[in-house]
Every structure is written in structure tokens, then in C-alpha cells.
TIBA-781343 format. One line per field, with one value per residue (C-alpha): residue number from 1; residue in three letters; x negated, y negated, z. Coordinates in Angstrom, 3 decimals. Each point is the difference from the previous one (the first is absolute). Layout:
residues N
num (NUM;...)
residuo (ALA;...)
X (X;...)
Y (Y;...)
Z (Z;...)
//
This chain:
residues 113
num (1;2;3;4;5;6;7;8;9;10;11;12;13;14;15;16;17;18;19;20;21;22;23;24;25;26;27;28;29;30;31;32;33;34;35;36;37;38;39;40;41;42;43;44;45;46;47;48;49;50;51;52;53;54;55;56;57;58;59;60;61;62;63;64;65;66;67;68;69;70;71;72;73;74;75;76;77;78;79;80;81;82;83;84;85;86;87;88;89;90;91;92;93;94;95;96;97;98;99;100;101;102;103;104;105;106;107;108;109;110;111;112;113)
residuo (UNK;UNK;UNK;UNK;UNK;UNK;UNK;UNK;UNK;UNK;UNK;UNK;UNK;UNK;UNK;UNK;UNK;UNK;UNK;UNK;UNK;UNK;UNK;UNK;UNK;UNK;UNK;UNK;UNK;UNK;UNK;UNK;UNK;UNK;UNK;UNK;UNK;UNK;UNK;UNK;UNK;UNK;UNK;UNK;UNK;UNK;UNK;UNK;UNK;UNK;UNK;UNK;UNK;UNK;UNK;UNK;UNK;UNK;UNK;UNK;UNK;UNK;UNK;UNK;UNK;UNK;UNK;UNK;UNK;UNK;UNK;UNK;UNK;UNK;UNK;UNK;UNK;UNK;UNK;UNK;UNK;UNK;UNK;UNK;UNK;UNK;UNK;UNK;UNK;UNK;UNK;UNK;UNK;UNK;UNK;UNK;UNK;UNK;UNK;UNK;UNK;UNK;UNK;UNK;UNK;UNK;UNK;UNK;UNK;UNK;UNK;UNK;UNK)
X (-35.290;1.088;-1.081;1.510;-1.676;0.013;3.628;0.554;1.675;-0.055;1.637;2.633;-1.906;-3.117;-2.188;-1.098;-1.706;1.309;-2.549;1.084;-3.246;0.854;-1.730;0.724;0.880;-0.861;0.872;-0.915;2.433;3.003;2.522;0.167;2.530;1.039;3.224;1.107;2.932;1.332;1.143;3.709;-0.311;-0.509;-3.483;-0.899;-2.353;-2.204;-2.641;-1.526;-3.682;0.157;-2.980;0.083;-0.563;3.458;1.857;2.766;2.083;3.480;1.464;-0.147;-3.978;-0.702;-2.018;-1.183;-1.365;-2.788;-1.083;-2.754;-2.593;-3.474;-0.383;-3.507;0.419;3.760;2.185;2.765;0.410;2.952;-0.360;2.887;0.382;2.563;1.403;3.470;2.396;1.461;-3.437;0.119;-0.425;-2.350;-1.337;-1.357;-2.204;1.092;-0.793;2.016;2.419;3.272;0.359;-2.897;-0.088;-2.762;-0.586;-2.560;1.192;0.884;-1.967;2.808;0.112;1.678;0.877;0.988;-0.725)
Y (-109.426;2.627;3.572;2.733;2.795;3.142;1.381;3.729;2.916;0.498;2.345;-1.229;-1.717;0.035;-3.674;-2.240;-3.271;-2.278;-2.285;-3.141;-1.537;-3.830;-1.815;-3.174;-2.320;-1.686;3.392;-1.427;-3.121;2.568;1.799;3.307;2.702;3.832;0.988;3.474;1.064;3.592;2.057;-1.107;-3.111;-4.003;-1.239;-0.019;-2.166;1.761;-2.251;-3.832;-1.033;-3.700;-2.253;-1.373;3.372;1.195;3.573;0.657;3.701;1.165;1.670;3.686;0.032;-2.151;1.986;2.731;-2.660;-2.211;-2.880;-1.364;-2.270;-0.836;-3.247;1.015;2.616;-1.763;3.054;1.022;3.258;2.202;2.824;2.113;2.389;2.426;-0.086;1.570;1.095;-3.666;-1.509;1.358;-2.745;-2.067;-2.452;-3.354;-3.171;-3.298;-3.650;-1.846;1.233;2.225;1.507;-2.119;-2.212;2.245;3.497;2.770;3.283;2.366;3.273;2.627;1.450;3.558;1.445;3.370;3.993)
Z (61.792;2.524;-0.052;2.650;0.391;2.974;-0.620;-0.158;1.499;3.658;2.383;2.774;2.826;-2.267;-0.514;-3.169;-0.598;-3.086;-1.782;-1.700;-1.896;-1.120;-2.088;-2.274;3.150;3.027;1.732;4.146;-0.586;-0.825;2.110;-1.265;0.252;-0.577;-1.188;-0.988;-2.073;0.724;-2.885;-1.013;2.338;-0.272;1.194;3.852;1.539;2.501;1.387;-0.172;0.690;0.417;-1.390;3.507;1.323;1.515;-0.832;-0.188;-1.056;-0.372;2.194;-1.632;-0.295;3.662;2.431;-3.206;-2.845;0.355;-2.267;-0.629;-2.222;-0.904;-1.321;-0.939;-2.713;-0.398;0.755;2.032;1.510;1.751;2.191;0.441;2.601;1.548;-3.497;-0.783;-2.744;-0.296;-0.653;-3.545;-2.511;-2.505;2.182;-1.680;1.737;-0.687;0.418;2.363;3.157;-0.559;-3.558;-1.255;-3.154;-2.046;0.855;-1.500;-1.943;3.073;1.441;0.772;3.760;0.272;3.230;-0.133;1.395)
//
């Protein structure tokens, strides 16, 4: 199971860190991933954490987004900063690298004035 949680409304340039709590699963072993779909468009993937320990981010979010994880208390985390308009969308975690093979229910982002 996947939960997201740390979406919400924040102005232009403004800052927010995602939560993705996993449970059910070897969570350490897995690469894990956060994809984003904007409203009206297909799914995006944003960023991979590898199990061996390399990131990786698309091009939009490199140099603002950071990912990271704590195999510990098995969660993933994203911290998004400098965020603009174009950032708006329900963001999901998910096992594995690109769009992911299972992913949680979402936690929406809004970035507006």
C-alpha cells in the first residue's frame, strides 16, 4: 500500500514536501518513483529513487525537486521548491522507475496567487 500525503495550495515560487508512506512490501529492495498528472493531461513521471541509491528527475522539476527515502520508517519523500503554475497536479508514488507498476491514491498540489 501507498499513501501520499503533503499536497495543498501554494503560491508561485512558494515550497512543499510530499509524503509517500509504504507499507505491505519489501519497501528498501524497490525503486520508487513520483509521477504527477496535471488536470486535463496523461500521467508525467517526475522523479526515480533507485534501490541502489541513484536519482534521477525530469527535466521540468531538475535543479527545484528533490527526492528522497528512508528505508527505516519505509517512505519516500519530495520536496518541491521554486514551484510554478505548471506544477499543478495530483501527484502519486509508485513502485518501480518511469510511470511505475503500482501507485498510491494521489495528494493534489495547487500552485496559484
Amino acid at each position: 500500500q501507498l499513501v501520499e500525503s503533503g499536497g495543498g495550495l501554494v503560491e508561485p515560487g512558494g515550497s512543499l514536501t510530499l509524503s509517500c508512506a509504504a507499507s505491505g512490501f519489501a519497501f528498501k529492495h524497490y525503486t520508487m518513483s513520483w509521477i504527477r498528472q496535471p488536470p486535463g493531461k496523461g500521467l508525467e513521471w517526475v522523479s526515480s529513487f533507485y534501490s541502489a541509491g541513484g536519482r534521477e528527475y525530469s527535466d521540468s522539476v531538475k535543479g527545484r525537486f528533490t527526492v528522497d527515502r528512508n528505508n527505516g520508517n519505509s517512505t519516500l519523500y519530495l520536496t518541491m521548491r521554486g514551484l510554478k503554475p505548471e506544477d499543478t497536479a495530483v501527484y502519486y508514488c509508485a513502485t518501480g522507475s518511469g510511470l511505475g507498476t503500482n501507485r498510491g491514491q494521489g495528494t493534489q498540489v495547487t500552485v496559484s496567487s
